[in-house]
N, C-alpha and C positions, 0 to 999 in steps of 0.2 A: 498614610504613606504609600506614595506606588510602589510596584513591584517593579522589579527590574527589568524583564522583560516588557511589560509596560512602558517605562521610561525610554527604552532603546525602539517599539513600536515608535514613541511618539517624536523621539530625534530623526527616522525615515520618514515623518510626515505620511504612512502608512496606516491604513486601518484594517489590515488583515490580522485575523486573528493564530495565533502561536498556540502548542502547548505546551503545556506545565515546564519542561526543559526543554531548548533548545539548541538542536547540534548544529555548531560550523565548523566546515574543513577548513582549514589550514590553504591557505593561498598563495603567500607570499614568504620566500627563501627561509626570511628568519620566523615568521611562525611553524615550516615546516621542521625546520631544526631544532625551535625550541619548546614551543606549545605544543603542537601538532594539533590534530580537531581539539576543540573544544566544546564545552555544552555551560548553557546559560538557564541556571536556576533563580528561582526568585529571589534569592539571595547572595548568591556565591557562583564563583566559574568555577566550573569542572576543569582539569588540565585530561591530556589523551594519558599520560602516567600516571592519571587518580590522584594527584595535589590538588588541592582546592585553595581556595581564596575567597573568605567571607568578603560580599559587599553592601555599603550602607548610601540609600541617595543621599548626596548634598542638597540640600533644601535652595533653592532658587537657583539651580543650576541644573537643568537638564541635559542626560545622559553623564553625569560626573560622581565619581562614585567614592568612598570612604573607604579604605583595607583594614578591616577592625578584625581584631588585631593587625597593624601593619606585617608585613611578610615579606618576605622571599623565597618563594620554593624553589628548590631542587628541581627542574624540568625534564625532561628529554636531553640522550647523550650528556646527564651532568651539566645541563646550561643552567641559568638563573634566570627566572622574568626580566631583571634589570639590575646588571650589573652586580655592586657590593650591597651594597644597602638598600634595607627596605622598601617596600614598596607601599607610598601612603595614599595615593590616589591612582585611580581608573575610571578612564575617560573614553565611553560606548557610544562610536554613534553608526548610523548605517547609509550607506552612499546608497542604494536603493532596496527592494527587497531580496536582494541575492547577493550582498555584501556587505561586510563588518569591517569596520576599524576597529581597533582599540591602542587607544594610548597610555602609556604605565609613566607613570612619576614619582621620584622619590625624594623631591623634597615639600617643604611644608607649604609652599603655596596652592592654594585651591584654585586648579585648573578654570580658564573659560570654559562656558557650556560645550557641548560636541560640537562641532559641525564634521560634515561628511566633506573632510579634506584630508587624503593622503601625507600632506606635507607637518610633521612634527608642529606643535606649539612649544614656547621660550617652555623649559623646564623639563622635557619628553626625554627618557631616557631611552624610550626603546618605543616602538610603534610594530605593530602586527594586522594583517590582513586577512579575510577571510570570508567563503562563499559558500552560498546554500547545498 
């Protein structure tokens, strides 16, 4: 199984090497409001208010990720990752080495692979940005 960071190396088409976790700020309105930085473990996002969220790769889907336990944390200023309801998949990809997307879904379809595009895919409750 890769590692997450792994997975998100190989959705930027990057072969620079990362370590163990990795930190992004916060770039874009609603990541600053509701994530803020975050840090990317081999397993799970760190939130900037220490909420985490276990994640698991979906097998033939690169950069697409499992919320095992599905979740919704409590964020920054009281916000939610997305919305009411759970969040059951997380979709990591990276528009080059100095930026992140991520996009949160919270229903049961498993997302397409990542691509490093700004614009929501059918199902995106919330999308967040974010740089080195």
């Amino acid at each position: 199984m890769r590692t997450l960071l792994a997975a998100v190396v190989l959705v930027s088409g990057s072969a620079s090497s990362h370590a163990q976790d990795d930190v992004w700020k916060a770039s874009s309105n609603t990541a600053t409001a509701v994530t803020g930085d975050i840090t990317l473990g081999t397993d799970r996002i760190v939130f900037a208010n220490g909420e985490s969220i276990r994640l698991v790769p979906v097998e033939g889907r690169l950069g697409v990720f499992k919320v095992d336990p599905p979740a919704n944390p409590v964020l920054m200023n009281g916000n939610r990752l997305c919305g009411e309801k759970d969040v059951m998949y997380v979709v990591l990809a990276q528009g080059s080495t100095v930026s992140l997307f991520m996009k949160v879904f919270e229903g049961p379809d498993v997302p397409q692979e990542a691509v490093a595009d700004p614009k929501p895919q059918k199902g995106t409750c919330a999308l967040y940005s974010f740089t080195r």
